[in-house]
C-alpha positions as CSV (number, residue, x, y, z in Angstrom):
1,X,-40.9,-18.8,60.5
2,X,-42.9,-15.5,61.0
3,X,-46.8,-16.6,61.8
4,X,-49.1,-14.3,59.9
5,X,-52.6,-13.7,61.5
6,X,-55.6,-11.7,60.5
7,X,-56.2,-10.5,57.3
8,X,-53.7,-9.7,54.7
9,X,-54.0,-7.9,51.0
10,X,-51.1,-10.5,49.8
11,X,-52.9,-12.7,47.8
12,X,-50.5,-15.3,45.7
13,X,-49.6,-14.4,42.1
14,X,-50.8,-17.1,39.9
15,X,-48.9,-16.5,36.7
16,X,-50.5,-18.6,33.8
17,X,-48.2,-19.5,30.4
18,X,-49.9,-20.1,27.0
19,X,-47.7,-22.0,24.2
20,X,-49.4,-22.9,20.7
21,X,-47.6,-26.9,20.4
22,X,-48.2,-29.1,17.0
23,X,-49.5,-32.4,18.8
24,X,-50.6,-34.4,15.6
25,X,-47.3,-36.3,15.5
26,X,-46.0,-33.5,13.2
27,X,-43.7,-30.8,13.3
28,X,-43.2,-31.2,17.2
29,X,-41.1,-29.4,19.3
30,X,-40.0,-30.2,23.1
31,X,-38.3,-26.8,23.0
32,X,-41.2,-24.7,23.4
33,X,-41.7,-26.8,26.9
34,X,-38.8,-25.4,28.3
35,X,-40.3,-22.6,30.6
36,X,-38.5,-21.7,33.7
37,X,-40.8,-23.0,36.9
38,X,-40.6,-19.5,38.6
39,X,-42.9,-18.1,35.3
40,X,-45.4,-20.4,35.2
41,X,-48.7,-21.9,37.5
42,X,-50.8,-23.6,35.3
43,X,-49.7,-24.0,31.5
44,X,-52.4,-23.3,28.3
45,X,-51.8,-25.3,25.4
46,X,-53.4,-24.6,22.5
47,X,-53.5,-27.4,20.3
48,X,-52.7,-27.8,16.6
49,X,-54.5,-31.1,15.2
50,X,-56.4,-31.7,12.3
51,X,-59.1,-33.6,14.0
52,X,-60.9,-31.1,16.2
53,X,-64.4,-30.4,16.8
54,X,-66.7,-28.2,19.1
55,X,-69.1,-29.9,21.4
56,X,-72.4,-27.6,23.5
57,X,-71.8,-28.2,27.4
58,X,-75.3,-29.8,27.3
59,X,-74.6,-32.6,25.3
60,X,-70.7,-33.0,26.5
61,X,-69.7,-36.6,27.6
62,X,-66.6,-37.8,27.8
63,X,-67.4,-41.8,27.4
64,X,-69.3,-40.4,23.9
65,X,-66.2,-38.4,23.1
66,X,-64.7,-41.4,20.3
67,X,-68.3,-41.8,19.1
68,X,-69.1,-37.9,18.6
69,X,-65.2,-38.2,16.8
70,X,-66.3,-41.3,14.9
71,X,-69.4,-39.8,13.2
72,X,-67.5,-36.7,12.4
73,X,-65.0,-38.6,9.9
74,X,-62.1,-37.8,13.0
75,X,-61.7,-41.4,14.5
76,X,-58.6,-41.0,16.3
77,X,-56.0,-43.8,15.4
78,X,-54.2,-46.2,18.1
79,X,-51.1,-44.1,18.2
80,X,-53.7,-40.9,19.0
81,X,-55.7,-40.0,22.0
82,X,-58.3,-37.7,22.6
83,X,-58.0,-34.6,24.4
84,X,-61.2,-32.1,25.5
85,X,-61.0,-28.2,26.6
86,X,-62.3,-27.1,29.7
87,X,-65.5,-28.7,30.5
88,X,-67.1,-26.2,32.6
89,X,-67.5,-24.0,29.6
90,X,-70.3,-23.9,26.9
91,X,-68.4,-25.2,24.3
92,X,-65.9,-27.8,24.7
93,X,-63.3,-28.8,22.1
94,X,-62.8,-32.3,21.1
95,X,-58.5,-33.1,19.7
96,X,-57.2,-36.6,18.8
97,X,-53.6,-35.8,19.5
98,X,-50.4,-38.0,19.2
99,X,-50.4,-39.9,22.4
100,X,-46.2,-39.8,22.5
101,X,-46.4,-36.2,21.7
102,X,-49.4,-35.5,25.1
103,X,-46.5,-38.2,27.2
104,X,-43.7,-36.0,26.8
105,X,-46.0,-32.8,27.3
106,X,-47.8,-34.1,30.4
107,X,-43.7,-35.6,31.7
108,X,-41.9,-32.3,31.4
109,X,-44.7,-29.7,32.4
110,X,-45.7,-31.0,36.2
111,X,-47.8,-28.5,36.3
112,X,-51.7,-28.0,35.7
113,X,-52.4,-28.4,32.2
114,X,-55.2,-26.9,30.4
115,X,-56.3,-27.5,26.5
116,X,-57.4,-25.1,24.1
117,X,-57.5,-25.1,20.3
118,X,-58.0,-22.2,17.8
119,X,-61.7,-23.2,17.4
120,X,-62.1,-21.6,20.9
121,X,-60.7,-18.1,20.5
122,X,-64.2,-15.5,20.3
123,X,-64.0,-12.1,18.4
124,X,-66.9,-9.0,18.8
125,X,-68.7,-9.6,15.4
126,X,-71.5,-7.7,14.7
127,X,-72.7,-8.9,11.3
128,X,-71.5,-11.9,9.1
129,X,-68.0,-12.8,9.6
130,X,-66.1,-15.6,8.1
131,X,-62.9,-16.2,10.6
132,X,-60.1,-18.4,9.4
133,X,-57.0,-20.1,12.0
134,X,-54.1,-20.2,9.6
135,X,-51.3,-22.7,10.9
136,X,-49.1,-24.2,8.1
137,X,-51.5,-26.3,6.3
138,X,-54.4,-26.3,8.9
139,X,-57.1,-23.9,8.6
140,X,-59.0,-23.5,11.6
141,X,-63.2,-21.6,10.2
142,X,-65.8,-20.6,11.9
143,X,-69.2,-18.5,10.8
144,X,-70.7,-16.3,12.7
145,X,-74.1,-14.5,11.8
146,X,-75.6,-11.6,13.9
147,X,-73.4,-12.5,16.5
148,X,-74.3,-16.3,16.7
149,X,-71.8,-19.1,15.4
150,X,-73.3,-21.3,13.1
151,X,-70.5,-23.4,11.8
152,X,-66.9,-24.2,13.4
153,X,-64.4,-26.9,11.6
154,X,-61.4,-27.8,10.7
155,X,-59.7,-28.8,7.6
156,X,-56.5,-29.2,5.5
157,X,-55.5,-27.0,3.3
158,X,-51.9,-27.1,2.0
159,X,-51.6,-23.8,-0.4
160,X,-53.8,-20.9,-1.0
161,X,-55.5,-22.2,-3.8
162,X,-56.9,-24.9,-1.4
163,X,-58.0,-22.8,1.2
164,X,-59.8,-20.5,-1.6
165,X,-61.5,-23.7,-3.3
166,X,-62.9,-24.4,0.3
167,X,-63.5,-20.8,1.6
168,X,-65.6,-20.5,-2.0
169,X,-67.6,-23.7,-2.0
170,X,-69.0,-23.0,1.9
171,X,-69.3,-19.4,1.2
172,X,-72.1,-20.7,-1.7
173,X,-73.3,-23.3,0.2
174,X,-74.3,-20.5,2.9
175,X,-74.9,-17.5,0.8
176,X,-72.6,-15.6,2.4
177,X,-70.6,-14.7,-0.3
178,X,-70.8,-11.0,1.0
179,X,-69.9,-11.5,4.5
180,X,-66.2,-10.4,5.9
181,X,-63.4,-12.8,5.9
182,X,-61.0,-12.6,8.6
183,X,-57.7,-14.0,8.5
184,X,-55.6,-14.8,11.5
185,X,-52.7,-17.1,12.8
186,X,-50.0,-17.5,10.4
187,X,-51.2,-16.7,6.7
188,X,-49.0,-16.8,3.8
189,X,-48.8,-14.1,1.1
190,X,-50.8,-16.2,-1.0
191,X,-53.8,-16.8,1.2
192,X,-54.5,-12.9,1.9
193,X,-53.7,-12.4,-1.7
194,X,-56.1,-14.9,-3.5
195,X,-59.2,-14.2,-0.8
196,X,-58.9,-10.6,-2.0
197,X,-58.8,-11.2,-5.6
198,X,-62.5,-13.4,-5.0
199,X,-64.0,-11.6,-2.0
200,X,-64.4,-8.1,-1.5
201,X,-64.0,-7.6,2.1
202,X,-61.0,-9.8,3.2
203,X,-58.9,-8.3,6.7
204,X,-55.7,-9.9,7.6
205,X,-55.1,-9.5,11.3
206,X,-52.3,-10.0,13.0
């Protein structure tokens, strides 16, 4: 074996994999776990749950994570655990998963694992923006105004008709009826097409 001394410009290629996985005992898939070892260092999964919430840095505890879930109508059940984003950032994102579903995940990828869920992704808005996750029935919303978030949740929604009733109700509630709606994830035809027949500025981004 060669001995390398001094300095070098090599420095060691992390490569970093994201998959999207379904982890709310639903719909889930060991195939999308099958990544080759030679394309991956540490693994982002981005997970799909109906119980999710956002949590500041400041007030972030792990012991408080079942109460904070608790008062937020997301108890996790006993076949669910919860599972939290990166906690050196300012927000952190709360998940009750399945807890067979996180076993096989955490069995077949020995690798670092890092959470994420939709609630986390950031856009440049620079005036009101309502910004819907579209996953099957899940709709992932968040509210930003000048720039600031104001509201980030989670809910079900199983057609477009339900995602309009709920999309109209909080646009009320805020007075925001005005603001742009962006849609992202995996819309159906129906979702894009109801928004637009209610609100005038609806994008659907891909």
């Amino acid at each position: 074996m060669k001995q390398v001394t001094g300095a070098t410009n090599n420095k060691p290629e992390i490569k970093n994999v994201s998959i999207r996985l379904r982890l709310d005992g639903h719909s889930f898939s060991e195939e999308k776990l099958d990544i080759p070892a030679k394309e991956k260092k540490t693994v982002e999964i981005e997970v799909l749950t109906g119980k999710t919430m956002l949590v500041p840095r400041e007030v972030f505890d792990a012991k408080a994570a079942p109460a904070l879930m608790r008062i937020n109508g997301m108890e996790p059940t006993e076949k669910e655990c919860i599972l939290t984003s990166d906690p050196q950032q300012p927000v952190i994102a709360l998940m009750a998963a399945d807890k067979a579903s996180v076993e096989k995940v955490r069995a077949r990828l020995k690798e670092k694992i890092r959470w994420t869920s939709p609630l986390l992704r950031t856009g440049e808005f620079t005036a009101s923006c309502l910004w819907i996750f579209r996953y099957e029935e899940l709709a992932y919303l968040k509210v930003w105004e000048r720039q600031t978030l104001r509201l980030a949740e989670t809910f079900i929604a199983p057609t477009g008709e339900d995602l309009l009733f709920y999309v109209r109700e909080l646009t009320q509630e805020l007075q925001i009826e005005n603001c742009e709606i962006r849609l992202e994830g995996n819309p159906t035809k129906q979702d894009g097409r109801l928004l637009r027949e209610y609100f005038k500025h609806v994008a659907i981004c891909e």
